[in-house]
RODO-2510 file (C-alpha; in nm, 4 decimals, decimal comma):
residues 86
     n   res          X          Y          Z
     1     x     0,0000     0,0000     0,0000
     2     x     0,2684     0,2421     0,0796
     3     x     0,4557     0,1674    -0,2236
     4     x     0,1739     0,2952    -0,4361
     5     x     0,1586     0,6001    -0,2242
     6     x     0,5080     0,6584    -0,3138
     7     x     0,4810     0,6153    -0,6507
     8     x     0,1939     0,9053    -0,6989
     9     x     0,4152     1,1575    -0,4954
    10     x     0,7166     1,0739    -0,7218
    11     x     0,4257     1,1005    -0,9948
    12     x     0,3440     1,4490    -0,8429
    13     x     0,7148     1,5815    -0,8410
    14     x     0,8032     1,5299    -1,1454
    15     x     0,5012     1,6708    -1,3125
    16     x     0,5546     1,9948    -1,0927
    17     x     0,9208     1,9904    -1,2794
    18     x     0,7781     1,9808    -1,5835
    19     x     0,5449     2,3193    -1,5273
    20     x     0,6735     2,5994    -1,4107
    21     x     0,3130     2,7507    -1,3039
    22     x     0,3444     2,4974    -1,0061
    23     x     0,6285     2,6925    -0,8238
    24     x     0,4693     3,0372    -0,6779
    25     x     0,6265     3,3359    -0,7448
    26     x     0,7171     3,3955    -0,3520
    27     x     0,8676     3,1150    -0,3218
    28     x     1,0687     3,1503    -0,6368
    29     x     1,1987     3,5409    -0,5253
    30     x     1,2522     3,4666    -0,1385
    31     x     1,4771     3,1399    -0,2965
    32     x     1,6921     3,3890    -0,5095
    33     x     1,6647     3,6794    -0,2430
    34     x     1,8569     3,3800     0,0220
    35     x     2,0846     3,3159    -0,2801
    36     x     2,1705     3,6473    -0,3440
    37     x     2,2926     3,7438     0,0244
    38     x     2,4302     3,4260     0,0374
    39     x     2,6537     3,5235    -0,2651
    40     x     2,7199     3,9446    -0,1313
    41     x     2,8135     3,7605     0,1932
    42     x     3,0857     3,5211     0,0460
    43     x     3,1914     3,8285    -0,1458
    44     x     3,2389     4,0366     0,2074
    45     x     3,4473     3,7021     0,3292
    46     x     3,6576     3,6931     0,0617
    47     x     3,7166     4,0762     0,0757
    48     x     3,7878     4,0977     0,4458
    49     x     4,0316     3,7845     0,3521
    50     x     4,2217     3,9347     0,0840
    51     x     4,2472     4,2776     0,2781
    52     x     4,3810     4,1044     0,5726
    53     x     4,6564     3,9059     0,3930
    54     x     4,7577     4,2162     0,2266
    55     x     4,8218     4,3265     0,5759
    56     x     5,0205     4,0737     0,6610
    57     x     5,2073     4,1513     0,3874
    58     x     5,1059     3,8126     0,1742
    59     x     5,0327     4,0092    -0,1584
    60     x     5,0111     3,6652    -0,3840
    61     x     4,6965     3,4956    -0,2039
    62     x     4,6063     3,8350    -0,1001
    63     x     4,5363     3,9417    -0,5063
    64     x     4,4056     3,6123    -0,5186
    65     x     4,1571     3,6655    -0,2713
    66     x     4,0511     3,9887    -0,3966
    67     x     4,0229     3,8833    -0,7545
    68     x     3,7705     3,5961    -0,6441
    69     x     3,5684     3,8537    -0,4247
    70     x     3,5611     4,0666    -0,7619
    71     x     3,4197     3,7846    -0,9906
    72     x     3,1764     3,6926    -0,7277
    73     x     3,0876     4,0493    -0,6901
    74     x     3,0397     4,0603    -1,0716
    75     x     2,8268     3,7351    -1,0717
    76     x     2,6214     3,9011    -0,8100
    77     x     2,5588     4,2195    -1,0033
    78     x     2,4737     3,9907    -1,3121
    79     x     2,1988     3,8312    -1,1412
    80     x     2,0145     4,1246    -0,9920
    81     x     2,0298     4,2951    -1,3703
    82     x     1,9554     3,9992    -1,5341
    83     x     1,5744     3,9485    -1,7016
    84     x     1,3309     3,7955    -1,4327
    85     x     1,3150     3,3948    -1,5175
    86     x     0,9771     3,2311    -1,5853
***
């Protein structure tokens, strides 16, 4: 019995892939809203990293560090410019 129960919610789920009206729209902004402070955050870590190693007069990792906050920075940006998704 419970195997057939399983098999209609693995039914459901992947017919909830397949339309995109299924996902509300909340859920779908306050998913990339977490993502995106989840990315500025990293971007701060890396930032505070790569400014402290300069410091400590460690300029390789340092520019290292600073050139990964950058790109993630840059990814960031992207994203909140970029077209809303369906």
């Amino acid at each position: 019995m419970a195997d057939f129960q399983w098999r209609e919610k693995l039914r459901k789920t992947q017919e909830s892939t397949k339309q995109v009206s299924l996902v509300p729209e909340q859920a779908k902004s306050l998913g990339f809203g977490c993502f995106t402070i989840g990315m500025i955050i990293m971007c701060l870590f890396f930032a505070v990293i790569g400014i402290g190693l300069f410091a400590q007069s460690n300029l390789l990792f340092g520019t290292v560090s600073i050139i990964i906050s950058l790109g993630i920075g840059y990814m960031t940006f992207q994203l909140i410019r970029a077209e809303k998704i369906p």
